[in-house]
MDTraj code that builds the backbone (N, CA, C; nanometers):
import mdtraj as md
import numpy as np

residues = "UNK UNK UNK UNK UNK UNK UNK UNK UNK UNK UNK UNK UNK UNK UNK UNK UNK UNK UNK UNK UNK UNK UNK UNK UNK UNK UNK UNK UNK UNK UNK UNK UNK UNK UNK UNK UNK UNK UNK UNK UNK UNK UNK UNK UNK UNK UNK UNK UNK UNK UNK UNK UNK UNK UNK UNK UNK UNK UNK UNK UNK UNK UNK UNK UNK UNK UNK UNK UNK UNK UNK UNK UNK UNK UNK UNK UNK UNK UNK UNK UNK UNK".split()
xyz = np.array([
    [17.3086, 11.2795, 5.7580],
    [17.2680, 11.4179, 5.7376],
    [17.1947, 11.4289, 5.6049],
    [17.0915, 11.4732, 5.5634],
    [17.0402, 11.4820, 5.4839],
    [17.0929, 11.5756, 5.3405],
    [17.0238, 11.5818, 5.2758],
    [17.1216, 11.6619, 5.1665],
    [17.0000, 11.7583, 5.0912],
    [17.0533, 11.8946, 5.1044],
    [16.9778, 11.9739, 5.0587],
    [16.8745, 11.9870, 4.9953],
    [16.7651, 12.0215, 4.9789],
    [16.6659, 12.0079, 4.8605],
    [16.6020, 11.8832, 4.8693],
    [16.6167, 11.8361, 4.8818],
    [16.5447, 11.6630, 4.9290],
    [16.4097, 11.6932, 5.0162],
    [16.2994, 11.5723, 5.0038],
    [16.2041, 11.5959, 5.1115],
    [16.2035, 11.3727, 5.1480],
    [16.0949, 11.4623, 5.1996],
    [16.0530, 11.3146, 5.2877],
    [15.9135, 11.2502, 5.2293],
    [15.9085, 11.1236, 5.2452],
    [15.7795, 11.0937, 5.1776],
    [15.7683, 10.9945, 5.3091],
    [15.6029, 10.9813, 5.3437],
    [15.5551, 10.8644, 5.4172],
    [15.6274, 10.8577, 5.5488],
    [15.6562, 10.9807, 5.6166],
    [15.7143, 11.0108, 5.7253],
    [15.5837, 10.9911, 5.8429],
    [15.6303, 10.9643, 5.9452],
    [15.5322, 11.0003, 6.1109],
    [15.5905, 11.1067, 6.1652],
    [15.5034, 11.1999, 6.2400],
    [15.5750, 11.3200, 6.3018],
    [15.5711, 11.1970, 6.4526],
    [15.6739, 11.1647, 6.5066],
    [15.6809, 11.1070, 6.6460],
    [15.6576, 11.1734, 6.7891],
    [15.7657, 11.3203, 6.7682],
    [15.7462, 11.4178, 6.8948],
    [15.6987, 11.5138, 6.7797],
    [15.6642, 11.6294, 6.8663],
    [15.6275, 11.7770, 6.8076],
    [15.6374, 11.9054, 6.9332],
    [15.7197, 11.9425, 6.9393],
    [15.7283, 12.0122, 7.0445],
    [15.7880, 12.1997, 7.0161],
    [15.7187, 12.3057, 7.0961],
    [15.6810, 12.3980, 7.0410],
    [15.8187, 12.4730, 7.1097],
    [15.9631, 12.5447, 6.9731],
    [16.0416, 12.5943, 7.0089],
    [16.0756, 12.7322, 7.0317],
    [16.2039, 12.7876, 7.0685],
    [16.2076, 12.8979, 7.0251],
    [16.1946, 12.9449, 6.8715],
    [16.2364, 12.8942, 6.8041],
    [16.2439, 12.8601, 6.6316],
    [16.1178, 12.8287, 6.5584],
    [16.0551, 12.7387, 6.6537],
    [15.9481, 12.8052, 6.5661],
    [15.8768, 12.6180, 6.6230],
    [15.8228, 12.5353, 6.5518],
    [15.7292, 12.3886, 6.5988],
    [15.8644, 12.3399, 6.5298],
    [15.9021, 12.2346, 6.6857],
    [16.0115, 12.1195, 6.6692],
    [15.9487, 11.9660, 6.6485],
    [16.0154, 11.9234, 6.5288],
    [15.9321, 11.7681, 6.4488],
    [16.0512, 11.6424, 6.4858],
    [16.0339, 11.5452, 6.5163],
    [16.0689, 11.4401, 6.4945],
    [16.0058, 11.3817, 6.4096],
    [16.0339, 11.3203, 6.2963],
    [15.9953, 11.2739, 6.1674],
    [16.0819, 11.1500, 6.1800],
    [16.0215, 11.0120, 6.1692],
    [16.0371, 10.8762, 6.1078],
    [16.0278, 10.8442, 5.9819],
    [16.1064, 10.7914, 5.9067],
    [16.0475, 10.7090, 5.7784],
    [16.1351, 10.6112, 5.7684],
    [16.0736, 10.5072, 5.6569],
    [16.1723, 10.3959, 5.5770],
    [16.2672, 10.4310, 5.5494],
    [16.3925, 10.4089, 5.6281],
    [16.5146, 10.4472, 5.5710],
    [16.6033, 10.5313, 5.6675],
    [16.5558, 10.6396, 5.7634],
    [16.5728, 10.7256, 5.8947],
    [16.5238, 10.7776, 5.9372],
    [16.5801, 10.8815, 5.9880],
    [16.4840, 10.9528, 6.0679],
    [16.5231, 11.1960, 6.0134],
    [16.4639, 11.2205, 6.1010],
    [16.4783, 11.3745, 6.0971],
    [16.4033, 11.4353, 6.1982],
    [16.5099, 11.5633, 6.2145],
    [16.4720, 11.6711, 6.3120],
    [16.4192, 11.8039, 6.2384],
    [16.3488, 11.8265, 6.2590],
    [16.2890, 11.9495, 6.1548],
    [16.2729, 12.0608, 6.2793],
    [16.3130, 12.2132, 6.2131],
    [16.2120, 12.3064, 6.2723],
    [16.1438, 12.4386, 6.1424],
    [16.0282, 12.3672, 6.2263],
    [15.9130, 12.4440, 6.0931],
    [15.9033, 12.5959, 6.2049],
    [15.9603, 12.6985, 6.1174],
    [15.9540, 12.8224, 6.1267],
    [15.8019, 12.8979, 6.1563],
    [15.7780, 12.9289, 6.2624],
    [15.6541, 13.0161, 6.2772],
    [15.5596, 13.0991, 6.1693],
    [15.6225, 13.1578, 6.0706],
    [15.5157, 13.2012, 5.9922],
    [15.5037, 13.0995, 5.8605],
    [15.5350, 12.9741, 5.8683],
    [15.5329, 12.9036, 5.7675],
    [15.3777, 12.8166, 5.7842],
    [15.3154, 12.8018, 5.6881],
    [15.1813, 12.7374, 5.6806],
    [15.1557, 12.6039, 5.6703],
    [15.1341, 12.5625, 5.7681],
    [15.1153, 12.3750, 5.7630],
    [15.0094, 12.3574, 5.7487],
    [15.0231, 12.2902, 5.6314],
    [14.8575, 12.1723, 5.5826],
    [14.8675, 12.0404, 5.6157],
    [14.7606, 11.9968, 5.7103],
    [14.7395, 11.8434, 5.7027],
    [14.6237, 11.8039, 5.6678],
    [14.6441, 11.6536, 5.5984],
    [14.5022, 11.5840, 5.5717],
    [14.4606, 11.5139, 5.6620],
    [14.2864, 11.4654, 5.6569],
    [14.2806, 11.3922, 5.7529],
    [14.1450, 11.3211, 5.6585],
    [14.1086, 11.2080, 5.6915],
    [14.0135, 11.1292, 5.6213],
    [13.8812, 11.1473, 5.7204],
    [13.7592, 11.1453, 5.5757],
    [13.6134, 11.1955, 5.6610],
    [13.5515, 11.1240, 5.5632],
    [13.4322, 11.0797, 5.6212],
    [13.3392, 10.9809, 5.4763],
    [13.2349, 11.1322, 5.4168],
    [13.2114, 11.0917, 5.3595],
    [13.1264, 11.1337, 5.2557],
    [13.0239, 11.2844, 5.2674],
    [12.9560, 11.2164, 5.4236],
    [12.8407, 11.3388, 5.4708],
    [12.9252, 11.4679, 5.5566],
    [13.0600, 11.5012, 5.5114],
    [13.1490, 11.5881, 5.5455],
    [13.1227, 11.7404, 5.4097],
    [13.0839, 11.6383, 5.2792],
    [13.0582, 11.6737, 5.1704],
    [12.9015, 11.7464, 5.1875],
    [12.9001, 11.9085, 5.2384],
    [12.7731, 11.9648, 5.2227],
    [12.7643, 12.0966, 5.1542],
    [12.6533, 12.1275, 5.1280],
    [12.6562, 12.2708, 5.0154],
    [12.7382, 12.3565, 5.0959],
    [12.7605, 12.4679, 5.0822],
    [12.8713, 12.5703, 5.1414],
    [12.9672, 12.5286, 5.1683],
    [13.0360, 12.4128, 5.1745],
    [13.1723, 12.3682, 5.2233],
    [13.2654, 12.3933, 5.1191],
    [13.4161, 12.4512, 5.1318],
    [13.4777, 12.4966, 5.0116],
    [13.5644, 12.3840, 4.9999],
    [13.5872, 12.3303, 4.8813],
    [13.6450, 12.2435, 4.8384],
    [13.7615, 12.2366, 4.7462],
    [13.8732, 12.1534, 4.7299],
    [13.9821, 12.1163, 4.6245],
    [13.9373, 12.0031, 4.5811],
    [14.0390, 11.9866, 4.4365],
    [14.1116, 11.8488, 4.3853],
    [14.1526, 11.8595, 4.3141],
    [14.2141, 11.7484, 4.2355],
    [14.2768, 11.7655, 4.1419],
    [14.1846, 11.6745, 4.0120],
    [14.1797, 11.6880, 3.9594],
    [14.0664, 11.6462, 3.8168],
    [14.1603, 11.5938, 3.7143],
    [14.0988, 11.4702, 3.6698],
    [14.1815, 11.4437, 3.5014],
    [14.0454, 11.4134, 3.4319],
    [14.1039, 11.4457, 3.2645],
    [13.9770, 11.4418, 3.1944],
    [13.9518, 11.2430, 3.1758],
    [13.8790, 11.1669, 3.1841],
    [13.8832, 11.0507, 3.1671],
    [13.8545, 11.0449, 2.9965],
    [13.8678, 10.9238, 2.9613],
    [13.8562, 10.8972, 2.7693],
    [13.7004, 10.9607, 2.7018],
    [13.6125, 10.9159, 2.7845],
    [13.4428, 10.9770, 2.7652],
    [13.4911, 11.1558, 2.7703],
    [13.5997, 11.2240, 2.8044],
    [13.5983, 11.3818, 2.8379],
    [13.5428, 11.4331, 2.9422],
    [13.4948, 11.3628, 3.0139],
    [13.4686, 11.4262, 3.1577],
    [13.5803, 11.4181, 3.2746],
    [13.5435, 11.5453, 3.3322],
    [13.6684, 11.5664, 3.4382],
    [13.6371, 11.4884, 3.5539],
    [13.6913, 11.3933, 3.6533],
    [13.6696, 11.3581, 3.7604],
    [13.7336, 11.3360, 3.8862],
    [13.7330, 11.3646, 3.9763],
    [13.8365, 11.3942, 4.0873],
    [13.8538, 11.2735, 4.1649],
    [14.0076, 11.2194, 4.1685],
    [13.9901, 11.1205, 4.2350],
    [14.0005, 11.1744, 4.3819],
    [14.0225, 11.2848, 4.4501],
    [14.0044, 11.2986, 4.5627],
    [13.9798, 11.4213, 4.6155],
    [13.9012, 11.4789, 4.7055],
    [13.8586, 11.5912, 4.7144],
    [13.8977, 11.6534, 4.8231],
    [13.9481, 11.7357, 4.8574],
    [14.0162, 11.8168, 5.0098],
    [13.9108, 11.9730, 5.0444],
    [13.8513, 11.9149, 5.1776],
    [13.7958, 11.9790, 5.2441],
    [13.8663, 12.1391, 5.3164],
    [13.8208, 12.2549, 5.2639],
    [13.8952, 12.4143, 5.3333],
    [13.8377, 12.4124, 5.4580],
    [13.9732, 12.4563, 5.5293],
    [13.9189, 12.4963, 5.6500],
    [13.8762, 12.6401, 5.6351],
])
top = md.Topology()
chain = top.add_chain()
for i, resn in enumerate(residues, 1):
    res = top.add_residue(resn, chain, resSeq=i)
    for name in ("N", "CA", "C"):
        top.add_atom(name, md.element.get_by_symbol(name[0]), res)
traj = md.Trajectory(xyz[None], top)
């Protein structure tokens, strides 16, 4: 049984199936497993990998930026808005 407050890292969703409660998860990882139910008005973000020409003017964008030693900010990774 898991213990409160805890999350999961590097999990697979295995099943996903749509409950009364709201989207039912089977979740795998190193170590066990979990049953999740993600509540209906709760907001799920997923990533997904795209090369480069995904990157066009008007597209709204994230990241996270560190300043490198020269002082320029640079993002090691950039997340595409839906």
């Amino acid at each position: 049984m898991p213990m409160p407050n805890t999350s999961i890292t590097h999990g697979v969703v295995k099943a996903s199936t749509k409950g009364p409660a709201g989207q039912e998860l089977d979740i795998v990882y190193p170590g066990g497993s979990r049953h999740l139910t993600v509540p209906s008005d709760v907001k799920v973000t997923a990533y997904d990998l795209h090369d480069r020409g995904a990157l066009k003017p008007g597209v709204m964008v994230g990241g996270v930026t560190r300043k490198d030693p020269d002082g320029v900010a640079r993002a090691g990774q950039v997340v595409l808005a839906n």
